[in-house]
Residue frames as a rotation matrix with the C-alpha (Angstrom) as fourth column:
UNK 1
0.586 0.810 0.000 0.00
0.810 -0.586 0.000 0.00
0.000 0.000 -1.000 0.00
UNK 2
-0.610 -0.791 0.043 1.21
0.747 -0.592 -0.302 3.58
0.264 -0.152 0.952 -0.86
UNK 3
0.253 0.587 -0.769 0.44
0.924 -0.382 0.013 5.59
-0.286 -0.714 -0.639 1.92
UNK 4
-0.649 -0.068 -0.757 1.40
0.178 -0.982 -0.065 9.05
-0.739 -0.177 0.650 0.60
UNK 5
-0.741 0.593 -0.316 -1.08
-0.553 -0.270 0.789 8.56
0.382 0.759 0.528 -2.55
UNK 6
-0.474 0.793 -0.383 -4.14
0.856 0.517 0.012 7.30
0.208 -0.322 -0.924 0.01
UNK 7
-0.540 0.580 0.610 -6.98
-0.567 -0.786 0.245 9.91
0.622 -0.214 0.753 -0.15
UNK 8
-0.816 0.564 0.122 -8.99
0.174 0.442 -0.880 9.76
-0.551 -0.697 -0.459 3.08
UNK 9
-0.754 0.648 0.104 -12.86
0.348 0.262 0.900 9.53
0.556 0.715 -0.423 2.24
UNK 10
-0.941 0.149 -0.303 -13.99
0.199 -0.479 -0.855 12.21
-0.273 -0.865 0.421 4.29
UNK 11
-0.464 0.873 -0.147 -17.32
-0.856 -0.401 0.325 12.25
0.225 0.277 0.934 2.74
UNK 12
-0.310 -0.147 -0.939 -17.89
-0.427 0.904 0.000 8.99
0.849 0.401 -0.343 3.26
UNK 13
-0.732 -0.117 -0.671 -17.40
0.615 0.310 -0.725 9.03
0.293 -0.943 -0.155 6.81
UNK 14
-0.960 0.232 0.155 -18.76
-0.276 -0.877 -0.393 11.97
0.045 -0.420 0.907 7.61
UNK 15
-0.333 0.928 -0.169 -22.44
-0.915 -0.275 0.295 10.72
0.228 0.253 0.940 5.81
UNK 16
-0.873 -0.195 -0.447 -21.61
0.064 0.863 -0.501 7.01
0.483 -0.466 -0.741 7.75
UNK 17
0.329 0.810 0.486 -24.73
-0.534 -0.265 0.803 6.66
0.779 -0.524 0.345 9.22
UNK 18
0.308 -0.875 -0.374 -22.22
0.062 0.411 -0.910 4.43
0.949 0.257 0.181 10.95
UNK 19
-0.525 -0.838 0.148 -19.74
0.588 -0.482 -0.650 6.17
0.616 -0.254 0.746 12.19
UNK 20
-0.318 0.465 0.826 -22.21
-0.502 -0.822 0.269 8.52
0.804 -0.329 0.495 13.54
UNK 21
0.836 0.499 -0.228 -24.02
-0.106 0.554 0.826 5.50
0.539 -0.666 0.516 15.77
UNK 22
0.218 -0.725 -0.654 -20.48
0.761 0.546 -0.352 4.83
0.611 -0.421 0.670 16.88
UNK 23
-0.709 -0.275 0.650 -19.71
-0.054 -0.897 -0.438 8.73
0.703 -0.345 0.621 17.61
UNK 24
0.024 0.507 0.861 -22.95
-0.486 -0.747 0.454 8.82
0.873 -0.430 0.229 19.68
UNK 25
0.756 -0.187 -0.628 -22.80
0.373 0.911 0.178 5.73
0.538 -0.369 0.758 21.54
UNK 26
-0.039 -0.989 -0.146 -19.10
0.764 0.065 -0.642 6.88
0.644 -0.136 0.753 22.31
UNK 27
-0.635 -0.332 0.698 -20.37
0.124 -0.935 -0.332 9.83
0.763 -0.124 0.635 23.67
UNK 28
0.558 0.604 0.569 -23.27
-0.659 -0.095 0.746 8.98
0.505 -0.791 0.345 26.10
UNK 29
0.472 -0.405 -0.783 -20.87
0.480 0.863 -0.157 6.29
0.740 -0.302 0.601 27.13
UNK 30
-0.505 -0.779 -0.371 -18.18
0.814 -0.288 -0.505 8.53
0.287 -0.557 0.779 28.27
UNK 31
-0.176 0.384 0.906 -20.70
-0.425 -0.860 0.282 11.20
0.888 -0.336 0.315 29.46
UNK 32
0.651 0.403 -0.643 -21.33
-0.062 0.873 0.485 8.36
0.756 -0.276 0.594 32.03
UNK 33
0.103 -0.962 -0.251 -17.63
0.544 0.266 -0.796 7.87
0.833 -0.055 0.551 32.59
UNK 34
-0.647 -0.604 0.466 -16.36
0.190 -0.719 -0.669 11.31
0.739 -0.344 0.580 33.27
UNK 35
0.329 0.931 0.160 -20.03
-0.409 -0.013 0.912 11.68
0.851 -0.366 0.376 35.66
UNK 36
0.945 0.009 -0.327 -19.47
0.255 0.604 0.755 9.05
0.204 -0.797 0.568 37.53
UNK 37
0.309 -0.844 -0.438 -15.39
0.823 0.468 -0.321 9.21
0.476 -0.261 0.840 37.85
UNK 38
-0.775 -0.401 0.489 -15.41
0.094 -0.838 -0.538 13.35
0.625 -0.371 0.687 39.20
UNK 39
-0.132 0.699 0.703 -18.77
-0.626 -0.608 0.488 12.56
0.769 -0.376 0.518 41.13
UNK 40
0.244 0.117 -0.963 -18.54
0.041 0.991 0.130 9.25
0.969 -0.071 0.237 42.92
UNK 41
-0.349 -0.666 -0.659 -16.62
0.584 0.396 -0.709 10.04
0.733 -0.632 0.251 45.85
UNK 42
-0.947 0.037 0.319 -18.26
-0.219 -0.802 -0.557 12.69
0.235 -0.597 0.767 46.82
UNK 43
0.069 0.997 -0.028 -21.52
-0.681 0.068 0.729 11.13
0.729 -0.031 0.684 46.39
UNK 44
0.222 -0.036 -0.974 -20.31
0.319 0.947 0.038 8.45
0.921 -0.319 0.222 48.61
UNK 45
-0.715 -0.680 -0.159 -18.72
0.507 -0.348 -0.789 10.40
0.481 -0.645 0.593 51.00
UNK 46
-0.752 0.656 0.066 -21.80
-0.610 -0.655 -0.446 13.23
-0.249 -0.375 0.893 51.66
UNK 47
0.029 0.968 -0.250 -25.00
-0.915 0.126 0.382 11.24
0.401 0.217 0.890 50.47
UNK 48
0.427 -0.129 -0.895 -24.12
0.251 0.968 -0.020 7.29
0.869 -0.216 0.445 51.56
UNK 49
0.697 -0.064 0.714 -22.34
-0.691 -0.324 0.646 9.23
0.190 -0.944 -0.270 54.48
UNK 50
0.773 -0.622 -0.128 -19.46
0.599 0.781 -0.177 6.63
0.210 0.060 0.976 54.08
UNK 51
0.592 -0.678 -0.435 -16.12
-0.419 -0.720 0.553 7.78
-0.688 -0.145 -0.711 55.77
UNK 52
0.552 -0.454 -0.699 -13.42
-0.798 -0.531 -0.286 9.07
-0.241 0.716 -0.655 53.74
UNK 53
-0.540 -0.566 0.622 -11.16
-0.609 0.774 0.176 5.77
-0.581 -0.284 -0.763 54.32
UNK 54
-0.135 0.475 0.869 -14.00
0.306 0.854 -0.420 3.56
-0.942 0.210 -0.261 52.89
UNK 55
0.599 0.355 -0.718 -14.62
-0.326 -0.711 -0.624 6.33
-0.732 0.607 -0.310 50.06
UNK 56
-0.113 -0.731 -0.673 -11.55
-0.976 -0.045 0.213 5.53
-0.186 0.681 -0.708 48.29
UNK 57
-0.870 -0.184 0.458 -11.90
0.018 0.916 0.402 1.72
-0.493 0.358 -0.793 47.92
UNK 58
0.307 0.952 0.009 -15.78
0.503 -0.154 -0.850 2.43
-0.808 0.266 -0.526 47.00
UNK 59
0.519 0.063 -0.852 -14.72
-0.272 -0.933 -0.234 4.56
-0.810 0.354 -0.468 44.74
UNK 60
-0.302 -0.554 -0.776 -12.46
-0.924 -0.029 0.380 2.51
-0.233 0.832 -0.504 42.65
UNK 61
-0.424 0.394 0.815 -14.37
0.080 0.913 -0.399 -0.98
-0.902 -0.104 -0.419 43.61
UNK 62
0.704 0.704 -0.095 -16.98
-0.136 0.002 -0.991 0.16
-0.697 0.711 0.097 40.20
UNK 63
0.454 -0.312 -0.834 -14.14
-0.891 -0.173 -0.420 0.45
-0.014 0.934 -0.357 37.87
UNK 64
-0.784 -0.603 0.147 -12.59
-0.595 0.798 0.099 -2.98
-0.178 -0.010 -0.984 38.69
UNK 65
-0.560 0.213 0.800 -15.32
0.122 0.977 -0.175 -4.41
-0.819 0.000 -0.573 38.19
UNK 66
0.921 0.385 -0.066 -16.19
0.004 -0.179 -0.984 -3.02
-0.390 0.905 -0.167 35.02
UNK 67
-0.308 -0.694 -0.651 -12.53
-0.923 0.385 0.026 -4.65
0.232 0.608 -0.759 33.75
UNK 68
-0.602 0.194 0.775 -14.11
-0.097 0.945 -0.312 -8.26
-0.792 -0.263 -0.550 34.82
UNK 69
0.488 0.840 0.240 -17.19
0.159 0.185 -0.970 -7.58
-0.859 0.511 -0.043 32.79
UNK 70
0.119 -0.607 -0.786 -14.75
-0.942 -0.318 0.103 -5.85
-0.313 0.728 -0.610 30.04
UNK 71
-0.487 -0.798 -0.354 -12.80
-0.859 0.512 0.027 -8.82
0.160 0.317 -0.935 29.78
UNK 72
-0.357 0.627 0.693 -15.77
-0.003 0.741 -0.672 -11.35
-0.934 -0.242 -0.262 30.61
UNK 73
0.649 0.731 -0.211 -18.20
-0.078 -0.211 -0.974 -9.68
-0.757 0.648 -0.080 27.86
UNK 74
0.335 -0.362 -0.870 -15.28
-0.929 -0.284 -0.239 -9.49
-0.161 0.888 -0.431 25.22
UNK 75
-0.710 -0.258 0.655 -14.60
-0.535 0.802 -0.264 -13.21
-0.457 -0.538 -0.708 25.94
UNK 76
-0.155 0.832 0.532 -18.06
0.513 0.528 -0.677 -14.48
-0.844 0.169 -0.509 25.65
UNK 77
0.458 0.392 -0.798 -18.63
-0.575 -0.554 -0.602 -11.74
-0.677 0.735 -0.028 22.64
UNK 78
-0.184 -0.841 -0.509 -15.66
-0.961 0.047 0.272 -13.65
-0.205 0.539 -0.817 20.71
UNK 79
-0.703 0.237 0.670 -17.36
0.079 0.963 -0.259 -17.19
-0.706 -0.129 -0.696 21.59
UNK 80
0.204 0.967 0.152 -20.12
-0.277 0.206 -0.939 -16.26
-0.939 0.149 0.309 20.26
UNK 81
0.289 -0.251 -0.924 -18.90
-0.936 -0.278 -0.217 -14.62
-0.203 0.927 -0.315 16.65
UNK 82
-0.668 -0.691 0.277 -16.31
-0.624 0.723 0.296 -18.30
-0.405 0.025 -0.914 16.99
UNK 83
-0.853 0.180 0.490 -18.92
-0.201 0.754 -0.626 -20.13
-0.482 -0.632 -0.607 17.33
UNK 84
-0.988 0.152 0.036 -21.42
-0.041 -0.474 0.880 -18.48
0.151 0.867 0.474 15.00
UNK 85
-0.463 0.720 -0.517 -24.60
0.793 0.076 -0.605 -18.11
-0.396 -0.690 -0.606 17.45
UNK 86
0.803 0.572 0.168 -24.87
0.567 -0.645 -0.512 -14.82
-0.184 0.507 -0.842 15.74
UNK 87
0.407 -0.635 0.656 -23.62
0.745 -0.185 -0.641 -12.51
0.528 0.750 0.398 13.63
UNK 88
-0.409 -0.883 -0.232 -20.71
0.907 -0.367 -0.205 -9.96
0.096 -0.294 0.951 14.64
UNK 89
-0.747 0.351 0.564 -23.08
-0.134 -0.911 0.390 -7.02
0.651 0.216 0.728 14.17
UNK 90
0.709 0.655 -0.261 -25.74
0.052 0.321 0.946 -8.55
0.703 -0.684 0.194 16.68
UNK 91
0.137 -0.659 -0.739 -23.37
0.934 0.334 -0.125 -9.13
0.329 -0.674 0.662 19.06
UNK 92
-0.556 -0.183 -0.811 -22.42
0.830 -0.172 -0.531 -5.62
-0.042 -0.968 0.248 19.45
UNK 93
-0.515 0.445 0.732 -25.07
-0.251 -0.895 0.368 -4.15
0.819 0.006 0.573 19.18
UNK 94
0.567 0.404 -0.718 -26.41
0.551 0.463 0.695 -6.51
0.613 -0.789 0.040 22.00
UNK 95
0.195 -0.367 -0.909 -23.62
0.979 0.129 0.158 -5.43
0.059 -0.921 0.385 24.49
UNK 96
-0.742 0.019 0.671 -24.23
0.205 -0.945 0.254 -1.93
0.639 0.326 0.697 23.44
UNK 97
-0.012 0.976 0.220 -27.81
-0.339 -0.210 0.917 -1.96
0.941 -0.064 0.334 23.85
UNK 98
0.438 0.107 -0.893 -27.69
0.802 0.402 0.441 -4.57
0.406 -0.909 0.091 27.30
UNK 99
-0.530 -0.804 -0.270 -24.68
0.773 -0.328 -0.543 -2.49
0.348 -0.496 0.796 28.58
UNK 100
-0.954 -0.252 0.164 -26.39
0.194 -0.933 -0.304 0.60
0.229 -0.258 0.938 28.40
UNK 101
0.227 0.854 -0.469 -29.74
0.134 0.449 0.883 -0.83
0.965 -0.263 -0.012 29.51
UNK 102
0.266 -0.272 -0.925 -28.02
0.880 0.461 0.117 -1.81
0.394 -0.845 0.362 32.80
UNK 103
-0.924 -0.376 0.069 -26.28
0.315 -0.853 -0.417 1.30
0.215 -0.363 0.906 33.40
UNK 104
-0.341 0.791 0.508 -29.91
-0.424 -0.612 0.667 2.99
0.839 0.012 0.544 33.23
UNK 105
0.617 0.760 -0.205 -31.98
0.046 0.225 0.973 0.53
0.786 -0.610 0.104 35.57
UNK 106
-0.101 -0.865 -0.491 -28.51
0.792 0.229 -0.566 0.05
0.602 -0.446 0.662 37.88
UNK 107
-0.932 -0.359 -0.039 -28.06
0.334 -0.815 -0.473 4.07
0.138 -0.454 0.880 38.52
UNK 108
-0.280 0.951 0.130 -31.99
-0.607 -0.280 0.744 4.69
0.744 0.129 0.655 38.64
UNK 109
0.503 0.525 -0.687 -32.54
0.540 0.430 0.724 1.94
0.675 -0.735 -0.067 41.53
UNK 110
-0.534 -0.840 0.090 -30.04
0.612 -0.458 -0.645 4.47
0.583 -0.289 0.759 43.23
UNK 111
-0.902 -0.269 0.338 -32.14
-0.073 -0.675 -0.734 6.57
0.426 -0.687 0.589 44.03
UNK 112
0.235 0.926 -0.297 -34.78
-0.377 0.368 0.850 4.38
0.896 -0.088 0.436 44.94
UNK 113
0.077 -0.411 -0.908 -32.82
0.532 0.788 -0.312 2.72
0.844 -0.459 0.279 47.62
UNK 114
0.746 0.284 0.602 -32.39
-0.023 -0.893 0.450 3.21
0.665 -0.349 -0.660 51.33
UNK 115
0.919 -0.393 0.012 -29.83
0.365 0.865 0.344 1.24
-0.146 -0.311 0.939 51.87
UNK 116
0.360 -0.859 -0.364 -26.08
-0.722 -0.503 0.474 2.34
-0.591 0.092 -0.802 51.79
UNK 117
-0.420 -0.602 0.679 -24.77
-0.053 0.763 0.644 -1.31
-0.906 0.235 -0.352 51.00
UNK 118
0.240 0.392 0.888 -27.68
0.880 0.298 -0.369 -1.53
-0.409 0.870 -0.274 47.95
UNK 119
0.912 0.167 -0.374 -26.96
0.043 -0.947 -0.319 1.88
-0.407 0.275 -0.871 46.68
UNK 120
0.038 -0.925 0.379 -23.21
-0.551 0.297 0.780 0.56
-0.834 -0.238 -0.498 46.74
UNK 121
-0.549 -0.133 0.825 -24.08
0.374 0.844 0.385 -2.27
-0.747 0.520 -0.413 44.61
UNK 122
0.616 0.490 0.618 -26.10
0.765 -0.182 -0.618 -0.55
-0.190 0.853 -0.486 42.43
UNK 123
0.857 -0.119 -0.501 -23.72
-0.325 -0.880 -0.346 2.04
-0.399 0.459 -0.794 41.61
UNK 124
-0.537 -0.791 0.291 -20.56
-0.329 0.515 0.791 -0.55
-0.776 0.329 -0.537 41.21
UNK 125
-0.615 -0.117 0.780 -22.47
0.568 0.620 0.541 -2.44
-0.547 0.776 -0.315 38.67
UNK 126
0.613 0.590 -0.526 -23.76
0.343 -0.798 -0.496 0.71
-0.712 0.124 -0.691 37.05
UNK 127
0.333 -0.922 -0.200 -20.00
-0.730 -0.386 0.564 1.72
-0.597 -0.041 -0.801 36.47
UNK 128
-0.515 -0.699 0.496 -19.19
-0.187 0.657 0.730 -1.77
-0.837 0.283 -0.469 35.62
UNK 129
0.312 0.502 0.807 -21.57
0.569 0.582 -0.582 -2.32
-0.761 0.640 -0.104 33.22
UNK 130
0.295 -0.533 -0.793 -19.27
-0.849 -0.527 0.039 0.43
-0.439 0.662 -0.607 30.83
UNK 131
-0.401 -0.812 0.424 -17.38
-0.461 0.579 0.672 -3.21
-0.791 0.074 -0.607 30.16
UNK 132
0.101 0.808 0.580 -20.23
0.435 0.488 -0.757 -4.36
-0.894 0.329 -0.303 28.84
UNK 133
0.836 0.449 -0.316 -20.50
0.046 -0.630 -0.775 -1.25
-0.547 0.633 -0.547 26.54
UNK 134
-0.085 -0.988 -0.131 -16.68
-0.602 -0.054 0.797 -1.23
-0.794 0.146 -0.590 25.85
UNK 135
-0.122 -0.157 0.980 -17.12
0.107 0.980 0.170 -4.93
-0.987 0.126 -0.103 24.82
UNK 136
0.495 0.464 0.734 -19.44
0.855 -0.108 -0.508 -3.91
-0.157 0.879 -0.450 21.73
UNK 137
1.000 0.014 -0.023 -18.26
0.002 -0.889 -0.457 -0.52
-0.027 0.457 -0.889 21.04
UNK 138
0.539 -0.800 -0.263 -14.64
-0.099 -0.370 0.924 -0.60
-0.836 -0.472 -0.279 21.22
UNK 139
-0.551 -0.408 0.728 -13.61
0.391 0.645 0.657 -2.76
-0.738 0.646 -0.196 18.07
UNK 140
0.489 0.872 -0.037 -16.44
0.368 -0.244 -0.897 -0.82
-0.791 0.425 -0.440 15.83
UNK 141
0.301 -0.541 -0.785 -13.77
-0.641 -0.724 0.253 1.03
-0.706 0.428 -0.565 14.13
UNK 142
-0.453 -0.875 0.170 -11.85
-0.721 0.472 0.507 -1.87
-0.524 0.107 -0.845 13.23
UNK 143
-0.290 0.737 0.611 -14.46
0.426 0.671 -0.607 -3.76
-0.857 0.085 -0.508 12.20
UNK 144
0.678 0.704 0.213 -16.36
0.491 -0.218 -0.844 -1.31
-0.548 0.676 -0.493 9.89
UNK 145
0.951 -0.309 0.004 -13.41
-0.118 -0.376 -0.919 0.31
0.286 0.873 -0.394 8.26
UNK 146
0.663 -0.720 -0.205 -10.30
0.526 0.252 0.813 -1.48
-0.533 -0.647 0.545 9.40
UNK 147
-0.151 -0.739 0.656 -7.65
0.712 -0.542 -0.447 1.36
0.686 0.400 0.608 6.74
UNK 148
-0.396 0.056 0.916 -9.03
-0.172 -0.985 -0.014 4.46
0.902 -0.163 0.400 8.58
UNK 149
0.343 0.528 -0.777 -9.73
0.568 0.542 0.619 2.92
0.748 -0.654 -0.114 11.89
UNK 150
-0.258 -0.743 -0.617 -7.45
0.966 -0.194 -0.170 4.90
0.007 -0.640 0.768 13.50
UNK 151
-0.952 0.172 0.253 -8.69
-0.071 -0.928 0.365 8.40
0.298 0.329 0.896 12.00
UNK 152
-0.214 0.490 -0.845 -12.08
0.300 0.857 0.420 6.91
0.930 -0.163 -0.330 13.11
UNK 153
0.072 -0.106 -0.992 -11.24
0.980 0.190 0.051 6.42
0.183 -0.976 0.117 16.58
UNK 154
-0.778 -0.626 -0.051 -9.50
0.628 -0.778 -0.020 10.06
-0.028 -0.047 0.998 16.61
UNK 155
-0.799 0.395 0.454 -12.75
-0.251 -0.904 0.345 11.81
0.547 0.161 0.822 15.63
UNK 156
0.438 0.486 -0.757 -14.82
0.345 0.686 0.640 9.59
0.830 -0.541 0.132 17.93
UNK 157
-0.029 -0.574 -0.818 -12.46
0.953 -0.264 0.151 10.08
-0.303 -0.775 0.554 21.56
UNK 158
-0.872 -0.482 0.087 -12.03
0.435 -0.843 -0.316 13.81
0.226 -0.238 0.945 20.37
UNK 159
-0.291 0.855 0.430 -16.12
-0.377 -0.516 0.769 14.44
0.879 0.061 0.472 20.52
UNK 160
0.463 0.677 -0.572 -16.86
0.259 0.514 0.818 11.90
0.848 -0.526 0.063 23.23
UNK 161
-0.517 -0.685 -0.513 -14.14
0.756 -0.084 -0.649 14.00
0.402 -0.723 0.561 25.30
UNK 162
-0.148 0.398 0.905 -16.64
-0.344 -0.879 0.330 16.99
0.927 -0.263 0.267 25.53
UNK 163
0.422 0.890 -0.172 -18.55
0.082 0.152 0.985 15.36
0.903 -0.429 -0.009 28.29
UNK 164
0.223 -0.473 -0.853 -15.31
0.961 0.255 0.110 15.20
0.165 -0.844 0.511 30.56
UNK 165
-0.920 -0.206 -0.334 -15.50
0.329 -0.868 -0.373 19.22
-0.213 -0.453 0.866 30.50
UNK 166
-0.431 0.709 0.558 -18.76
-0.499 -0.703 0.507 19.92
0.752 -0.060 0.657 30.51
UNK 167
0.105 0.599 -0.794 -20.35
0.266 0.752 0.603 16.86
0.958 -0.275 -0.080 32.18
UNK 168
-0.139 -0.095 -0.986 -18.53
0.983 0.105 -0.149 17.97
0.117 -0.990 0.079 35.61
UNK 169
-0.941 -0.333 0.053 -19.56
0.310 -0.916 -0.253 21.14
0.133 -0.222 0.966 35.35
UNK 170
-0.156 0.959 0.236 -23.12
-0.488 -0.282 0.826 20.99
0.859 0.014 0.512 34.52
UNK 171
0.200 0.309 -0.930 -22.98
0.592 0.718 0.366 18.33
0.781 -0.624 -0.039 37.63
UNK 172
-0.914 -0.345 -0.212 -21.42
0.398 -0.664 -0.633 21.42
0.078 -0.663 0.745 39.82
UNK 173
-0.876 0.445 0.188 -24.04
-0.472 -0.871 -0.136 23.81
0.103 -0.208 0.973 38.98
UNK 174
0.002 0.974 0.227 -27.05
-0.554 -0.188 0.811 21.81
0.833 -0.127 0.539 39.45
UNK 175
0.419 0.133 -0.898 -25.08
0.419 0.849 0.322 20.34
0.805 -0.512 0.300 42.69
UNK 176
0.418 -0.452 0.788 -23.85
-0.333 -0.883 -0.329 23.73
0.845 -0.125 -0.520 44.74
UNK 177
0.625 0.373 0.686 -24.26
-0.738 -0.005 0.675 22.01
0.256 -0.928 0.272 47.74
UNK 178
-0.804 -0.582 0.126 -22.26
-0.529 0.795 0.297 18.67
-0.272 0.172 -0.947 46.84
Protein backbone atom coordinates (compact mmCIF):
# COMPACT_ATOMS: atom_id res chain seq x y z
CA UNK A 1 0.00 0.00 0.00
CA UNK A 2 1.21 3.58 -0.86
CA UNK A 3 0.44 5.59 1.92
CA UNK A 4 1.40 9.05 0.60
CA UNK A 5 -1.08 8.56 -2.55
CA UNK A 6 -4.14 7.30 0.01
CA UNK A 7 -6.98 9.91 -0.15
CA UNK A 8 -8.99 9.76 3.08
CA UNK A 9 -12.86 9.53 2.24
CA UNK A 10 -13.99 12.21 4.29
CA UNK A 11 -17.32 12.25 2.74
CA UNK A 12 -17.89 8.99 3.26
CA UNK A 13 -17.40 9.03 6.81
CA UNK A 14 -18.76 11.97 7.61
CA UNK A 15 -22.44 10.72 5.81
CA UNK A 16 -21.61 7.01 7.75
CA UNK A 17 -24.73 6.66 9.22
CA UNK A 18 -22.22 4.43 10.95
CA UNK A 19 -19.74 6.17 12.19
CA UNK A 20 -22.21 8.52 13.54
CA UNK A 21 -24.02 5.50 15.77
CA UNK A 22 -20.48 4.83 16.88
CA UNK A 23 -19.71 8.73 17.61
CA UNK A 24 -22.95 8.82 19.68
CA UNK A 25 -22.80 5.73 21.54
CA UNK A 26 -19.10 6.88 22.31
CA UNK A 27 -20.37 9.83 23.67
CA UNK A 28 -23.27 8.98 26.10
CA UNK A 29 -20.87 6.29 27.13
CA UNK A 30 -18.18 8.53 28.27
CA UNK A 31 -20.70 11.20 29.46
CA UNK A 32 -21.33 8.36 32.03
CA UNK A 33 -17.63 7.87 32.59
CA UNK A 34 -16.36 11.31 33.27
CA UNK A 35 -20.03 11.68 35.66
CA UNK A 36 -19.47 9.05 37.53
CA UNK A 37 -15.39 9.21 37.85
CA UNK A 38 -15.41 13.35 39.20
CA UNK A 39 -18.77 12.56 41.13
CA UNK A 40 -18.54 9.25 42.92
CA UNK A 41 -16.62 10.04 45.85
CA UNK A 42 -18.26 12.69 46.82
CA UNK A 43 -21.52 11.13 46.39
CA UNK A 44 -20.31 8.45 48.61
CA UNK A 45 -18.72 10.40 51.00
CA UNK A 46 -21.80 13.23 51.66
CA UNK A 47 -25.00 11.24 50.47
CA UNK A 48 -24.12 7.29 51.56
CA UNK A 49 -22.34 9.23 54.48
CA UNK A 50 -19.46 6.63 54.08
CA UNK A 51 -16.12 7.78 55.77
CA UNK A 52 -13.42 9.07 53.74
CA UNK A 53 -11.16 5.77 54.32
CA UNK A 54 -14.00 3.56 52.89
CA UNK A 55 -14.62 6.33 50.06
CA UNK A 56 -11.55 5.53 48.29
CA UNK A 57 -11.90 1.72 47.92
CA UNK A 58 -15.78 2.43 47.00
CA UNK A 59 -14.72 4.56 44.74
CA UNK A 60 -12.46 2.51 42.65
CA UNK A 61 -14.37 -0.98 43.61
CA UNK A 62 -16.98 0.16 40.20
CA UNK A 63 -14.14 0.45 37.87
CA UNK A 64 -12.59 -2.98 38.69
CA UNK A 65 -15.32 -4.41 38.19
CA UNK A 66 -16.19 -3.02 35.02
CA UNK A 67 -12.53 -4.65 33.75
CA UNK A 68 -14.11 -8.26 34.82
CA UNK A 69 -17.19 -7.58 32.79
CA UNK A 70 -14.75 -5.85 30.04
CA UNK A 71 -12.80 -8.82 29.78
CA UNK A 72 -15.77 -11.35 30.61
CA UNK A 73 -18.20 -9.68 27.86
CA UNK A 74 -15.28 -9.49 25.22
CA UNK A 75 -14.60 -13.21 25.94
CA UNK A 76 -18.06 -14.48 25.65
CA UNK A 77 -18.63 -11.74 22.64
CA UNK A 78 -15.66 -13.65 20.71
CA UNK A 79 -17.36 -17.19 21.59
CA UNK A 80 -20.12 -16.26 20.26
CA UNK A 81 -18.90 -14.62 16.65
CA UNK A 82 -16.31 -18.30 16.99
CA UNK A 83 -18.92 -20.13 17.33
CA UNK A 84 -21.42 -18.48 15.00
CA UNK A 85 -24.60 -18.11 17.45
CA UNK A 86 -24.87 -14.82 15.74
CA UNK A 87 -23.62 -12.51 13.63
CA UNK A 88 -20.71 -9.96 14.64
CA UNK A 89 -23.08 -7.02 14.17
CA UNK A 90 -25.74 -8.55 16.68
CA UNK A 91 -23.37 -9.13 19.06
CA UNK A 92 -22.42 -5.62 19.45
CA UNK A 93 -25.07 -4.15 19.18
CA UNK A 94 -26.41 -6.51 22.00
CA UNK A 95 -23.62 -5.43 24.49
CA UNK A 96 -24.23 -1.93 23.44
CA UNK A 97 -27.81 -1.96 23.85
CA UNK A 98 -27.69 -4.57 27.30
CA UNK A 99 -24.68 -2.49 28.58
CA UNK A 100 -26.39 0.60 28.40
CA UNK A 101 -29.74 -0.83 29.51
CA UNK A 102 -28.02 -1.81 32.80
CA UNK A 103 -26.28 1.30 33.40
CA UNK A 104 -29.91 2.99 33.23
CA UNK A 105 -31.98 0.53 35.57
CA UNK A 106 -28.51 0.05 37.88
CA UNK A 107 -28.06 4.07 38.52
CA UNK A 108 -31.99 4.69 38.64
CA UNK A 109 -32.54 1.94 41.53
CA UNK A 110 -30.04 4.47 43.23
CA UNK A 111 -32.14 6.57 44.03
CA UNK A 112 -34.78 4.38 44.94
CA UNK A 113 -32.82 2.72 47.62
CA UNK A 114 -32.39 3.21 51.33
CA UNK A 115 -29.83 1.24 51.87
CA UNK A 116 -26.08 2.34 51.79
CA UNK A 117 -24.77 -1.31 51.00
CA UNK A 118 -27.68 -1.53 47.95
CA UNK A 119 -26.96 1.88 46.68
CA UNK A 120 -23.21 0.56 46.74
CA UNK A 121 -24.08 -2.27 44.61
CA UNK A 122 -26.10 -0.55 42.43
CA UNK A 123 -23.72 2.04 41.61
CA UNK A 124 -20.56 -0.55 41.21
CA UNK A 125 -22.47 -2.44 38.67
CA UNK A 126 -23.76 0.71 37.05
CA UNK A 127 -20.00 1.72 36.47
CA UNK A 128 -19.19 -1.77 35.62
CA UNK A 129 -21.57 -2.32 33.22
CA UNK A 130 -19.27 0.43 30.83
CA UNK A 131 -17.38 -3.21 30.16
CA UNK A 132 -20.23 -4.36 28.84
CA UNK A 133 -20.50 -1.25 26.54
CA UNK A 134 -16.68 -1.23 25.85
CA UNK A 135 -17.12 -4.93 24.82
CA UNK A 136 -19.44 -3.91 21.73
CA UNK A 137 -18.26 -0.52 21.04
CA UNK A 138 -14.64 -0.60 21.22
CA UNK A 139 -13.61 -2.76 18.07
CA UNK A 140 -16.44 -0.82 15.83
CA UNK A 141 -13.77 1.03 14.13
CA UNK A 142 -11.85 -1.87 13.23
CA UNK A 143 -14.46 -3.76 12.20
CA UNK A 144 -16.36 -1.31 9.89
CA UNK A 145 -13.41 0.31 8.26
CA UNK A 146 -10.30 -1.48 9.40
CA UNK A 147 -7.65 1.36 6.74
CA UNK A 148 -9.03 4.46 8.58
CA UNK A 149 -9.73 2.92 11.89
CA UNK A 150 -7.45 4.90 13.50
CA UNK A 151 -8.69 8.40 12.00
CA UNK A 152 -12.08 6.91 13.11
CA UNK A 153 -11.24 6.42 16.58
CA UNK A 154 -9.50 10.06 16.61
CA UNK A 155 -12.75 11.81 15.63
CA UNK A 156 -14.82 9.59 17.93
CA UNK A 157 -12.46 10.08 21.56
CA UNK A 158 -12.03 13.81 20.37
CA UNK A 159 -16.12 14.44 20.52
CA UNK A 160 -16.86 11.90 23.23
CA UNK A 161 -14.14 14.00 25.30
CA UNK A 162 -16.64 16.99 25.53
CA UNK A 163 -18.55 15.36 28.29
CA UNK A 164 -15.31 15.20 30.56
CA UNK A 165 -15.50 19.22 30.50
CA UNK A 166 -18.76 19.92 30.51
CA UNK A 167 -20.35 16.86 32.18
CA UNK A 168 -18.53 17.97 35.61
CA UNK A 169 -19.56 21.14 35.35
CA UNK A 170 -23.12 20.99 34.52
CA UNK A 171 -22.98 18.33 37.63
CA UNK A 172 -21.42 21.42 39.82
CA UNK A 173 -24.04 23.81 38.98
CA UNK A 174 -27.05 21.81 39.45
CA UNK A 175 -25.08 20.34 42.69
CA UNK A 176 -23.85 23.73 44.74
CA UNK A 177 -24.26 22.01 47.74
CA UNK A 178 -22.26 18.67 46.84
Amino acid sequence: MDIENCSVPWKSILLSPAVWAIVTAHFCLLWEFYIFLTTLPTYIKTVLGIDLLATGFLSSLPYIVMTGILYLSGFTSDFVIAKMFCSTTCIRKFCVCAGFLLQAIFTVSVGYTTSQNTAVICLTFGVGMTGLVWSGLGVNMIEIAPRYAGLLMGISNCIATVPGIVGPLIAGALTPNE
